[in-house]
FITORTOR-784234 format. One record per residue: residue number from 1; residue in three letters; x, y, z of N, C-alpha, C in turn. Coordinates in pm, whole numbers, plus 50000, padded with zeros to 5 digits. Layout:
k,r,nxx,nyy,nzz,caxx,cayy,cazz,cxx,cyy,czz
NUM,ala,X,Y,Z,X,Y,Z,X,Y,Z
...
REM end
This chain:
k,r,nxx,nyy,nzz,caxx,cayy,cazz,cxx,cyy,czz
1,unk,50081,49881,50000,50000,50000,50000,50085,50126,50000
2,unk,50179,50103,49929,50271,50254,49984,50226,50375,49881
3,unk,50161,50298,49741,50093,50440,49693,49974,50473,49734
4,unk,49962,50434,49831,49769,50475,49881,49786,50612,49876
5,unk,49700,50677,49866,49702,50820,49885,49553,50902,49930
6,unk,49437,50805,49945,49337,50825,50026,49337,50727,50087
7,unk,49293,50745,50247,49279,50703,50366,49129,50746,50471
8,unk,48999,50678,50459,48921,50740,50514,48847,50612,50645
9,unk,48863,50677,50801,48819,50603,50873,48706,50662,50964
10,unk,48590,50601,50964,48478,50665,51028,48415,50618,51136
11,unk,48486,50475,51204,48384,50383,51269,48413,50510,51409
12,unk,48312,50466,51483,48355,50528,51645,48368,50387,51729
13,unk,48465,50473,51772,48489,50385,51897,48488,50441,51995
14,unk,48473,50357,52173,48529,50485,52290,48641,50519,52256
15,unk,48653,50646,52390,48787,50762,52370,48909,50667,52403
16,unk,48849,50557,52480,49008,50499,52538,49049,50362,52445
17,unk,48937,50325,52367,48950,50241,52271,49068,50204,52218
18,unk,49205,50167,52272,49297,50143,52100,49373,49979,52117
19,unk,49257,49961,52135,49281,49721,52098,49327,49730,51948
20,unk,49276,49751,51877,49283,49722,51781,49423,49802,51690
21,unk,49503,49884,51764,49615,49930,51799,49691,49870,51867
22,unk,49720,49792,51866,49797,49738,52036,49946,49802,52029
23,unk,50027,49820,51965,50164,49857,51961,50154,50024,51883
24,unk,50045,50063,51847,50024,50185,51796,50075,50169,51625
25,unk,50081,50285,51571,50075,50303,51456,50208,50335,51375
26,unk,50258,50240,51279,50414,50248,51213,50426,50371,51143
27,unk,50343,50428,51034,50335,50483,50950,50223,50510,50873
28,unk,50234,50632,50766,50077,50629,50647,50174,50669,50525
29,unk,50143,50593,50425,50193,50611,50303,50265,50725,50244
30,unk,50373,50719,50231,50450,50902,50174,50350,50967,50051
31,unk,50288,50871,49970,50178,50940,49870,50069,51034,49963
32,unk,50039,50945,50063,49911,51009,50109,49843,51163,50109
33,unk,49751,51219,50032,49707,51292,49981,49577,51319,50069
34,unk,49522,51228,50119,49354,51248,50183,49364,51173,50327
35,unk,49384,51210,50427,49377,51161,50547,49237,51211,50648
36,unk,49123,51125,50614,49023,51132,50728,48988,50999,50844
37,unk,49026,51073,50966,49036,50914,51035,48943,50998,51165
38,unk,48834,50962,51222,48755,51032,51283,48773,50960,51381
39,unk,48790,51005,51494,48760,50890,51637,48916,50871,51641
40,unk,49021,50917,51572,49153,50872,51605,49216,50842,51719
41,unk,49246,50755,51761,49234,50692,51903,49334,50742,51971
42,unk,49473,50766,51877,49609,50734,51939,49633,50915,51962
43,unk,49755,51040,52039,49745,51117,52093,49874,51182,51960
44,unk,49897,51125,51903,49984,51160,51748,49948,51097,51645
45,unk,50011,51151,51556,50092,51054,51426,50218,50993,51432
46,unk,50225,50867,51343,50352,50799,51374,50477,50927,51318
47,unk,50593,50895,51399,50695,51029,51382,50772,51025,51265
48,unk,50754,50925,51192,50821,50902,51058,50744,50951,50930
49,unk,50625,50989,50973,50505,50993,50863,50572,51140,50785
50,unk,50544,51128,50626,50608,51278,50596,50478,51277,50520
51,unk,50420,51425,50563,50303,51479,50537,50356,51590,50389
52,unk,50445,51587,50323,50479,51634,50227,50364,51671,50120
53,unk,50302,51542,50118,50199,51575,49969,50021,51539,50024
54,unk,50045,51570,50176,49901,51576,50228,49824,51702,50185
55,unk,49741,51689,50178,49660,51806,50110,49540,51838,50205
56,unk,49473,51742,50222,49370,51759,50358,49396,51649,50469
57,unk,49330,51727,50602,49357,51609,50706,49245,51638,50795
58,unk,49150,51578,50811,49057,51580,50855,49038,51464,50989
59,unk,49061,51508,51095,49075,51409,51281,49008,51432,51328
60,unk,48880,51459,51304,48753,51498,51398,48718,51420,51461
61,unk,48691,51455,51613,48643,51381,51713,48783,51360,51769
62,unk,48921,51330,51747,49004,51243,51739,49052,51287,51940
63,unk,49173,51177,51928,49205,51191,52096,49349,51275,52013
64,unk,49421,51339,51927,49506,51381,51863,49561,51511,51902
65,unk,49687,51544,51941,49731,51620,52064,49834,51677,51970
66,unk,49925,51586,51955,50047,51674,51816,50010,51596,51733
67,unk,50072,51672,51611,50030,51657,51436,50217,51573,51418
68,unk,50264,51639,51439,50459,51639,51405,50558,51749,51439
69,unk,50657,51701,51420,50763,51795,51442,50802,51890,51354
70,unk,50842,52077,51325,50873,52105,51182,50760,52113,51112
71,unk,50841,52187,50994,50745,52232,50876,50734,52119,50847
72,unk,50591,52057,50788,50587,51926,50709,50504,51975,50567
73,unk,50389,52058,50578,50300,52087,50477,50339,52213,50422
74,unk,50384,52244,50298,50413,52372,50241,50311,52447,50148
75,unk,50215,52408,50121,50098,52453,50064,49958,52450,50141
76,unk,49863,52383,50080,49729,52376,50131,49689,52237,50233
77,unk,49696,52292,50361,49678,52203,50437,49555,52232,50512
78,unk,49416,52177,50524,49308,52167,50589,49257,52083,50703
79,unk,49254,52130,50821,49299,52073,50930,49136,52082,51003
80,unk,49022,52023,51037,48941,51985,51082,48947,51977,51228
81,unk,48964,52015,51326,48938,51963,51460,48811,51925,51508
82,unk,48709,51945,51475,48578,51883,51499,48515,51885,51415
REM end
């Protein structure tokens, strides 16, 4: 999946929910272009992720506290908090 470049997750779960996480999250595709993950369980993104050619990011609802370290997005980045 490394050219994925849309990514859309909608289920809800509870806030403390992350079984289905158990070791947390490696990475999201360097293509990735469309990131909507609602209910995002975990309190980041994995620290390797390069948001280079993200275009929207939509975490509503999410438990999501930092985005990353540094400039990552140099153009149009759309950021949703609820």
């Amino acid at each position: 999946m490394s050219k994925l470049q849309f990514l859309s997750f909608t289920n809800k779960h509870d806030e403390d929910d992350i079984e289905f996480l158990p070791n947390g999250l490696q990475s999201f595709p360097d293509e990735l272009r469309y990131l909507h993950w609602r209910y995002y369980p975990l309190k980041s993104l994995p620290e390797n992720f390069s948001a280079e050619k993200l275009v929207i990011l939509d975490m509503s609802n999410s438990q999501l506290e930092k985005l990353w370290d540094g400039v990552q997005v140099t153009f149009l980045l759309q950021f949703s908090p609820n």
